[in-house]
FIMISE-463048 format. One record per atom (N, C-alpha, C): z negated, y negated, x; residue number from 1. Coordinates in steps of 0.2 Angstrom, whole numbers, plus 2048, in hexadecimal, padded with zeros to 3 digits. Layout:
BEGIN
+-----+-----+-----+-----+
!   z !   y !   x !  nr !
+-----+-----+-----+-----+
!   Z !   Y !   X ! NUM !
...
+-----+-----+-----+-----+
END
This chain:
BEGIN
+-----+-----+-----+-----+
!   z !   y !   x !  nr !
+-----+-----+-----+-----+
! 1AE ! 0B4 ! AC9 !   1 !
! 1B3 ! 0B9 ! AC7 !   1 !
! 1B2 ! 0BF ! ACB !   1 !
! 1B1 ! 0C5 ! AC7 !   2 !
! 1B0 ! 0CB ! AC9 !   2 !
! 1B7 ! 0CD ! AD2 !   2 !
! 1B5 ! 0D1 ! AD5 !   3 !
! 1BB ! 0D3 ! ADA !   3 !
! 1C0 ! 0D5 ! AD8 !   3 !
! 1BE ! 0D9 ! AD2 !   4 !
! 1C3 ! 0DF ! ACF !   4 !
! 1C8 ! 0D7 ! AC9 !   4 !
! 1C6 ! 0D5 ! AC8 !   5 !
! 1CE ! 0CF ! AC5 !   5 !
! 1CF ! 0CB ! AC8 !   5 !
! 1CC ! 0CA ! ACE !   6 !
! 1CC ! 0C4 ! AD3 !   6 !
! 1D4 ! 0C7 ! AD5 !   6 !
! 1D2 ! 0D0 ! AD9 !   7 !
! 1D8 ! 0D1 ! ADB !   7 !
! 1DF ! 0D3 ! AD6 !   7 !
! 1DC ! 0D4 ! ACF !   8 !
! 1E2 ! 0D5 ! AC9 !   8 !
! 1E4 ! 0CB ! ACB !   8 !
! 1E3 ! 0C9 ! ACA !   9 !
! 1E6 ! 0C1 ! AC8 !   9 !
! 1EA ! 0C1 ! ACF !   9 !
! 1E5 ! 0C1 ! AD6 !  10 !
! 1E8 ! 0C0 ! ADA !  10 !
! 1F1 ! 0C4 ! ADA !  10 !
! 1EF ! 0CA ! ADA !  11 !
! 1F6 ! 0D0 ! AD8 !  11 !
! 1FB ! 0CB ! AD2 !  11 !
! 1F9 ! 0C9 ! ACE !  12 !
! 1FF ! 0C8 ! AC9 !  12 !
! 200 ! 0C0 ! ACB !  12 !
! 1FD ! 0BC ! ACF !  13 !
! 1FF ! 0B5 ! AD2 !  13 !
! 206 ! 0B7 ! AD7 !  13 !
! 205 ! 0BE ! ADC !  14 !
! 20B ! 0BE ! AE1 !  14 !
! 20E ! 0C2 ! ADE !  14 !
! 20D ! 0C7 ! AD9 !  15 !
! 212 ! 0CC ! AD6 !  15 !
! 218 ! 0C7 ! AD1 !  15 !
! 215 ! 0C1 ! ACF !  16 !
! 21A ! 0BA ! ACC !  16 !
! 21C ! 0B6 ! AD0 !  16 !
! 21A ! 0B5 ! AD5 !  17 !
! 21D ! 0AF ! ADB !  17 !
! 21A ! 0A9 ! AD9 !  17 !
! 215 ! 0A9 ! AD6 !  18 !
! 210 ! 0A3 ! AD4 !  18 !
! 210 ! 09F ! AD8 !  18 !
! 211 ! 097 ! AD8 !  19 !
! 20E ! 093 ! ADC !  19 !
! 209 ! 090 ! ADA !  19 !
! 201 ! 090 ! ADE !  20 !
! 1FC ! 08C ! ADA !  20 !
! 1FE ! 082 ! ADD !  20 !
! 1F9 ! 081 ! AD8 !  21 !
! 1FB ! 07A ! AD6 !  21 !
! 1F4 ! 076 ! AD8 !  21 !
! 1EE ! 079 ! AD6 !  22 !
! 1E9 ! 076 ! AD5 !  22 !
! 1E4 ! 07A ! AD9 !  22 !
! 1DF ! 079 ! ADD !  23 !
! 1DB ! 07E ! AE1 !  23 !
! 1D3 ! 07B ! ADC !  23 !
! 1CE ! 07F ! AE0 !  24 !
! 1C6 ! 07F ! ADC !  24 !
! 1C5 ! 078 ! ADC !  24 !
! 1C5 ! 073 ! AE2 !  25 !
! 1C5 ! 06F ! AE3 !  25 !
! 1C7 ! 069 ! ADD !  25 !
! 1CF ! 069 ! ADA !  26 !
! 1D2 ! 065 ! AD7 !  26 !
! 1D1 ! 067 ! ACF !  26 !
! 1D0 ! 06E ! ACE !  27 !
! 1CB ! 070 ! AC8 !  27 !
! 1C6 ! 06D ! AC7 !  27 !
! 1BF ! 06D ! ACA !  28 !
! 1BB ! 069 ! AC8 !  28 !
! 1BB ! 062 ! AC9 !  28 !
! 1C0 ! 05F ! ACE !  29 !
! 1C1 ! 058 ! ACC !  29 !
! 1C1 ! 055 ! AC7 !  29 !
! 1C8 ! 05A ! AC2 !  30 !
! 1CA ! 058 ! ABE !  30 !
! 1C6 ! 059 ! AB5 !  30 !
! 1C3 ! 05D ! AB8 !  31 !
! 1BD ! 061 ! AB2 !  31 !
! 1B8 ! 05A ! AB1 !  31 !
! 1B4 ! 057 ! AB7 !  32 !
! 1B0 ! 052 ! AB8 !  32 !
! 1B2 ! 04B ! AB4 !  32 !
! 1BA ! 049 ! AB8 !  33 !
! 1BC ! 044 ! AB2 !  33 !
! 1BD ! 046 ! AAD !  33 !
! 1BF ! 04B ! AAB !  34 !
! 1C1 ! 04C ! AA3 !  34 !
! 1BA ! 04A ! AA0 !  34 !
! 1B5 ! 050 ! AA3 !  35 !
! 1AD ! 050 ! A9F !  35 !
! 1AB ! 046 ! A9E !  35 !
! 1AC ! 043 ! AA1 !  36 !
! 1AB ! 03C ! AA2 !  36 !
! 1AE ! 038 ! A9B !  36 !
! 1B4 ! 039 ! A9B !  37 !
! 1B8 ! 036 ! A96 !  37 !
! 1B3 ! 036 ! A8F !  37 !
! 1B3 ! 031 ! A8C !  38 !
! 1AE ! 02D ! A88 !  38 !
! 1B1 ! 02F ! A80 !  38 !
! 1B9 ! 031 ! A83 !  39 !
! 1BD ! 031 ! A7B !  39 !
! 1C0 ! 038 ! A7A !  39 !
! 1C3 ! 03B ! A74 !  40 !
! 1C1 ! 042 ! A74 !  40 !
! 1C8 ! 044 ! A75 !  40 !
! 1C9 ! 049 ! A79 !  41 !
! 1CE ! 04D ! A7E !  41 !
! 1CF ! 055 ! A7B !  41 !
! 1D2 ! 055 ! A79 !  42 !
! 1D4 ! 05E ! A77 !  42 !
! 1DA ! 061 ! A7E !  42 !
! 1DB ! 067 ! A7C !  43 !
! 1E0 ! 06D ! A81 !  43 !
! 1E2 ! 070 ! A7D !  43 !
! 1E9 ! 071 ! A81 !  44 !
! 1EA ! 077 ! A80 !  44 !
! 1ED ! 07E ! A87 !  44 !
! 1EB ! 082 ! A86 !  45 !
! 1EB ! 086 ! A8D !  45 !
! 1EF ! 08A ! A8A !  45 !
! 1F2 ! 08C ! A94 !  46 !
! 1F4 ! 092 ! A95 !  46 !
! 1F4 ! 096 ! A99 !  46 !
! 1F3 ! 09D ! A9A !  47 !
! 1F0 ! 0A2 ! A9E !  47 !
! 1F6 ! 0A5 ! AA1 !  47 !
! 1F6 ! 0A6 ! AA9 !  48 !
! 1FB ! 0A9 ! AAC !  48 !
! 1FE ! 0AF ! AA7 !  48 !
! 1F7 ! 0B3 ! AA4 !  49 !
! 1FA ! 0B9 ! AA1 !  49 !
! 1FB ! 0B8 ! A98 !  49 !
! 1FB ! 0B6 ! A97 !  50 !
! 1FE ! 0B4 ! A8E !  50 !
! 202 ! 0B2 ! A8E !  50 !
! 204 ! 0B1 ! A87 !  51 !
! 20C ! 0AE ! A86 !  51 !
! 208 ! 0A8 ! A81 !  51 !
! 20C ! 0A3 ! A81 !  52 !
! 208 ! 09D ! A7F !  52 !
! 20D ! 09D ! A75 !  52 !
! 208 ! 09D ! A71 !  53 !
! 20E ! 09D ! A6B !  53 !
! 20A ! 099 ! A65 !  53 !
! 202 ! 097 ! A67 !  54 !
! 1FF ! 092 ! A62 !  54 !
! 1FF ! 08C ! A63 !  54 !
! 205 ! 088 ! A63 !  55 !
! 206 ! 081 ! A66 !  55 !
! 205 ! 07D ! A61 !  55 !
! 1FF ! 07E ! A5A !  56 !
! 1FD ! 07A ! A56 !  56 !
! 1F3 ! 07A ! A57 !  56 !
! 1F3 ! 07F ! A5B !  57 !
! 1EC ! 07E ! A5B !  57 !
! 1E9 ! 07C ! A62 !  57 !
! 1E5 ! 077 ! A63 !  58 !
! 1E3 ! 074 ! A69 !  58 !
! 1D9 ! 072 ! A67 !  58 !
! 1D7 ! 073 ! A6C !  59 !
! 1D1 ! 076 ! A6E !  59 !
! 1CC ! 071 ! A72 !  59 !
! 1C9 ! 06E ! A6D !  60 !
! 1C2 ! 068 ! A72 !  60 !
! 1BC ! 06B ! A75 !  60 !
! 1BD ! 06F ! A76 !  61 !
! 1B6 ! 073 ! A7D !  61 !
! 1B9 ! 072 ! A83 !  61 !
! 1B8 ! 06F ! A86 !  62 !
! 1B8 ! 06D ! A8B !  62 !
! 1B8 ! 073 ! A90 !  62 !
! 1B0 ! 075 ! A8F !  63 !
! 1AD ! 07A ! A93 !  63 !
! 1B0 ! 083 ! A92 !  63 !
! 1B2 ! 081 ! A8A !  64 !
! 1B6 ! 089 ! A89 !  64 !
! 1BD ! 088 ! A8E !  64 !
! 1C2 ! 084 ! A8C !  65 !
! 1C7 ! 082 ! A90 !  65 !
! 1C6 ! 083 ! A97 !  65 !
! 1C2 ! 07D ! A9C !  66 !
! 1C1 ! 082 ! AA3 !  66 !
! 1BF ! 088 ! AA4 !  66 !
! 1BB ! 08B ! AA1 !  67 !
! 1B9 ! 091 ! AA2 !  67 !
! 1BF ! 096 ! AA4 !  67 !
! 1BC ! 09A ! AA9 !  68 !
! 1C3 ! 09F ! AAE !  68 !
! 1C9 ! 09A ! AB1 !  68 !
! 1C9 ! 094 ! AB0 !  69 !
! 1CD ! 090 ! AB3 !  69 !
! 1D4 ! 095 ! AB6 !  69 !
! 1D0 ! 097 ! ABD !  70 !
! 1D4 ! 09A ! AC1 !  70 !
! 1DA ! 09D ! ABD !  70 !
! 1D8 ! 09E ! AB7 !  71 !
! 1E0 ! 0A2 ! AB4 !  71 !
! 1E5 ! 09D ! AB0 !  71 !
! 1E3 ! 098 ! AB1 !  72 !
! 1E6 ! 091 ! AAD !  72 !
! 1EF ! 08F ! AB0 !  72 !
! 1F4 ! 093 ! AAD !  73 !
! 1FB ! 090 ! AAF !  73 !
! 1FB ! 08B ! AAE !  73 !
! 1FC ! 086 ! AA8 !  74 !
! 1FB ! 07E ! AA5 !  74 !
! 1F6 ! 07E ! AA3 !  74 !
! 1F4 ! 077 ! AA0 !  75 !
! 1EE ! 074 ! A9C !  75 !
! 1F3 ! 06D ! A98 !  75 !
! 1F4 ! 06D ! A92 !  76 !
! 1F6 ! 069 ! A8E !  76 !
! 1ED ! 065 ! A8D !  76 !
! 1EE ! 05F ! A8D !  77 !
! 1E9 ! 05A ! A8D !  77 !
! 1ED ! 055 ! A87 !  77 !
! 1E9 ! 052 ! A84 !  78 !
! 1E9 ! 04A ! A80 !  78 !
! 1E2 ! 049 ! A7D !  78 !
! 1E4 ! 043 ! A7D !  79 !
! 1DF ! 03E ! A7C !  79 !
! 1DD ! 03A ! A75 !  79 !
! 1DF ! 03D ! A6F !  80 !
! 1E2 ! 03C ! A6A !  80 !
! 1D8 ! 03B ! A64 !  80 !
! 1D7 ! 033 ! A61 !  81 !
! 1D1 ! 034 ! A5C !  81 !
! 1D5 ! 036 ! A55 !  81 !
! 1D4 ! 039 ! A50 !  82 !
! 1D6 ! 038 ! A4A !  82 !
! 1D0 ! 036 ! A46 !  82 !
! 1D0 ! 030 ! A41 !  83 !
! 1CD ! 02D ! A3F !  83 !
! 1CD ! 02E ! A38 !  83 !
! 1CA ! 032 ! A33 !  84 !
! 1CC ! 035 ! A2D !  84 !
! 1CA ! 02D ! A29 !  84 !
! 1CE ! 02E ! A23 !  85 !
! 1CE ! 027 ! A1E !  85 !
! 1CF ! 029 ! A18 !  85 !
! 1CE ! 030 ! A18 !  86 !
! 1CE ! 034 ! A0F !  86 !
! 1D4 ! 03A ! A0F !  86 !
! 1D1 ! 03B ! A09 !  87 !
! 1D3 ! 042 ! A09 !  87 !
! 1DD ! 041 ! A09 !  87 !
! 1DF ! 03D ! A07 !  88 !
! 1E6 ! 03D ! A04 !  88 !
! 1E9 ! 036 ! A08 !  88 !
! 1E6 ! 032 ! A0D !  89 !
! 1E9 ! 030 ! A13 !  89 !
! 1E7 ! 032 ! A1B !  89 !
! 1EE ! 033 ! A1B !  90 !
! 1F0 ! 035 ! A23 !  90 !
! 1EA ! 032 ! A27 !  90 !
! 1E6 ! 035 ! A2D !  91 !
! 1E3 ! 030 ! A31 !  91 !
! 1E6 ! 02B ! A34 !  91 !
! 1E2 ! 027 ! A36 !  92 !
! 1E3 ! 022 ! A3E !  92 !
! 1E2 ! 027 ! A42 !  92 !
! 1E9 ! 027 ! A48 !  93 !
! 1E6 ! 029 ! A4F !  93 !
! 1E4 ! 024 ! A55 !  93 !
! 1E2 ! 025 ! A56 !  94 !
! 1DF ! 01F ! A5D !  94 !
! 1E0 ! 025 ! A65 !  94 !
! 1E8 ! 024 ! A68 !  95 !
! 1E9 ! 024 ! A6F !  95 !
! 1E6 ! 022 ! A74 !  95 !
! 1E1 ! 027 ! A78 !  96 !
! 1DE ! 026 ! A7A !  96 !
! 1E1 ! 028 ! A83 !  96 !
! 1E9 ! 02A ! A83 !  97 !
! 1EB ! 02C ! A89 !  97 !
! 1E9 ! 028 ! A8E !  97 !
! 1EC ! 022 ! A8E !  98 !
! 1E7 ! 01D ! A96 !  98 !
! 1E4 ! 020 ! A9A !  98 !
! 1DC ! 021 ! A94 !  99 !
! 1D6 ! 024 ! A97 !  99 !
! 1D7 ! 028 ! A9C !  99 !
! 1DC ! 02E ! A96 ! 100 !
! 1DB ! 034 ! A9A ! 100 !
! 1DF ! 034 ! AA0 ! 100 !
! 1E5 ! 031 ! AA0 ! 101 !
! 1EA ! 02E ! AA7 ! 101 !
! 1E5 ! 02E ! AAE ! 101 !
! 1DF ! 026 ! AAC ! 102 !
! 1DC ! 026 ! AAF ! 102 !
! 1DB ! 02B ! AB4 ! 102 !
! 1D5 ! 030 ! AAE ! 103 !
! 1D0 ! 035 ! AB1 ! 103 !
! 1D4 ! 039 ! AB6 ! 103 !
! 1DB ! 03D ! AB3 ! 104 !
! 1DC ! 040 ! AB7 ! 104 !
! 1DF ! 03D ! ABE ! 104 !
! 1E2 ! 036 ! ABF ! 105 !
! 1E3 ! 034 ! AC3 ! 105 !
! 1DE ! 033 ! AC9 ! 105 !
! 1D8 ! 031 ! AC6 ! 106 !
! 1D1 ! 030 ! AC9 ! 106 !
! 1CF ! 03A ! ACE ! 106 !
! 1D2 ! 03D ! ACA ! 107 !
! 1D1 ! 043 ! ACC ! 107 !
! 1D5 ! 046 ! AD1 ! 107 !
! 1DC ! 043 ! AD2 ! 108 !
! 1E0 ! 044 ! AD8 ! 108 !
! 1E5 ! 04B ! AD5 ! 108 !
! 1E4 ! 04C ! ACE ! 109 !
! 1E9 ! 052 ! ACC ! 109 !
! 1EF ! 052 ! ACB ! 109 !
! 1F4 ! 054 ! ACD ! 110 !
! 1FC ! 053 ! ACA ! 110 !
! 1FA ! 053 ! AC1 ! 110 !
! 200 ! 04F ! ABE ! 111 !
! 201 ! 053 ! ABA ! 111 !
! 209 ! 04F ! AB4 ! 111 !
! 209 ! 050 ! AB2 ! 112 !
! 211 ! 04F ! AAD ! 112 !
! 20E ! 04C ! AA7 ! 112 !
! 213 ! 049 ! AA4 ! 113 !
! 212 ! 047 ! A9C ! 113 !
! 215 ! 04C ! A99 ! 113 !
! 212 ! 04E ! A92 ! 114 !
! 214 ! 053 ! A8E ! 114 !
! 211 ! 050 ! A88 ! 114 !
! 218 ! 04F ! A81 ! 115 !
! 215 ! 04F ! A7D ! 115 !
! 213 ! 048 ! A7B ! 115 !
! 20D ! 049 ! A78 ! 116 !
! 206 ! 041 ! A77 ! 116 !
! 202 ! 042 ! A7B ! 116 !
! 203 ! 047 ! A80 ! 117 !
! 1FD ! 048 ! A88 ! 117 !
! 1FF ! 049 ! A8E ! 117 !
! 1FB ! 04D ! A91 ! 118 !
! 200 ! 04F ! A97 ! 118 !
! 1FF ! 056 ! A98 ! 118 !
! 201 ! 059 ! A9C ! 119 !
! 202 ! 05F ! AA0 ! 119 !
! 1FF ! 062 ! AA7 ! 119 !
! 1F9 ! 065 ! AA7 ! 120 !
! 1F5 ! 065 ! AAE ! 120 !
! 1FB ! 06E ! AB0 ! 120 !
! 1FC ! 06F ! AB6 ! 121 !
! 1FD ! 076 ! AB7 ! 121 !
! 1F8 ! 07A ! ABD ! 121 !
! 1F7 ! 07C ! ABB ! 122 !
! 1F3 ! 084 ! AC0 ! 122 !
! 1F6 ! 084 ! AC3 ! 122 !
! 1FC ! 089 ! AC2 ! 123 !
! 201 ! 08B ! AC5 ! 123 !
! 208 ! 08A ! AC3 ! 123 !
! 20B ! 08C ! AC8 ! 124 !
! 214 ! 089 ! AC4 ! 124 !
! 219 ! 092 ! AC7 ! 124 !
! 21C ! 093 ! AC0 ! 125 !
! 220 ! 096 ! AC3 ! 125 !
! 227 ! 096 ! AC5 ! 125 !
! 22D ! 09A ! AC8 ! 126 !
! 22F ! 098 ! ACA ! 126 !
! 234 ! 095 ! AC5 ! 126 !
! 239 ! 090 ! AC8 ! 127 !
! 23F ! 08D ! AC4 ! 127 !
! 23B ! 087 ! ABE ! 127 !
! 233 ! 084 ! ABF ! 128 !
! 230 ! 080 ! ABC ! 128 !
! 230 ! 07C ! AC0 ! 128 !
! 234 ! 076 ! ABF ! 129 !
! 233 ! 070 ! AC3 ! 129 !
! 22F ! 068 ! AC0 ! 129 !
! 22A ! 069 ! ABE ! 130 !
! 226 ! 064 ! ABA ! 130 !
! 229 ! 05D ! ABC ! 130 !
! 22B ! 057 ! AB7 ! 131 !
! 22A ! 051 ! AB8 ! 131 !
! 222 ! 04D ! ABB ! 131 !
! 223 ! 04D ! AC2 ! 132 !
! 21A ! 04C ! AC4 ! 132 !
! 219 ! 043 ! AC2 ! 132 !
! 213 ! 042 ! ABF ! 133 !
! 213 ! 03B ! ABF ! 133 !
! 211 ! 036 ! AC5 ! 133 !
! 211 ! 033 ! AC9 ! 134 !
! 210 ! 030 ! AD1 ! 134 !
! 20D ! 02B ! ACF ! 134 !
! 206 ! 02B ! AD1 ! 135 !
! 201 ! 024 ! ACE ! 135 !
! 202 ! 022 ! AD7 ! 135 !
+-----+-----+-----+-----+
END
């Protein structure tokens, strides 16, 4: 990351009273198990600086997903296969959360159930008190 948004990010991390959650270290742990997982994992993010408002569209790039990481508030995770069976019956899904439990567990990341996934945070702001899961 360039100096010049290193120090904009750094600026609007203390100008919110940000607390981070996650350092480089627990990013790429967490990247590592995900990339491992065998079954297919979608996201959906959010950026310290956006306002989040597509909460139907979720995203299987892995790699677009961590990309800039560093700006990542939350990361919405699940583990969900849809098994199409025609055009005019609903899929089979096949819940593949476990897995995902696992990997992040294996990876030492906090993180919360959210939803049919979980909930990874970047960062927390204030008056956010996440239910943390305790493996």
């Amino acid at each position: 990351m360039k100096s010049d948004a290193k120090y904009k990010l750094h600026r609007y991390i203390e100008s919110e009273n940000l607390t981070s959650v996650l350092n480089n270290t627990k990013w790429n742990r967490l990247f590592s198990e995900l990339k491992s997982i065998g079954c297919y994992i979608d996201f959906q993010r959010k950026d310290l600086d956006e306002e989040f408002t597509d909460h139907e569209y979720w995203c299987s790039d892995i790699y677009n997903v961590f990309g800039g990481w560093e700006h990542i508030e939350w990361l919405n995770i699940r583990a969900l296969t849809f098994h199409r069976r025609g055009a005019l019956v609903k899929p089979k899904i096949e819940d593949n959360i476990q897995l995902l439990i696992k990997a992040i567990s294996n990876s030492g990341v906090p993180y919360c159930k959210h939803g049919d996934g979980v909930r990874v945070y970047g960062y927390l702001r204030i008056g956010v008190s996440p239910e943390w899961v305790t493996t």
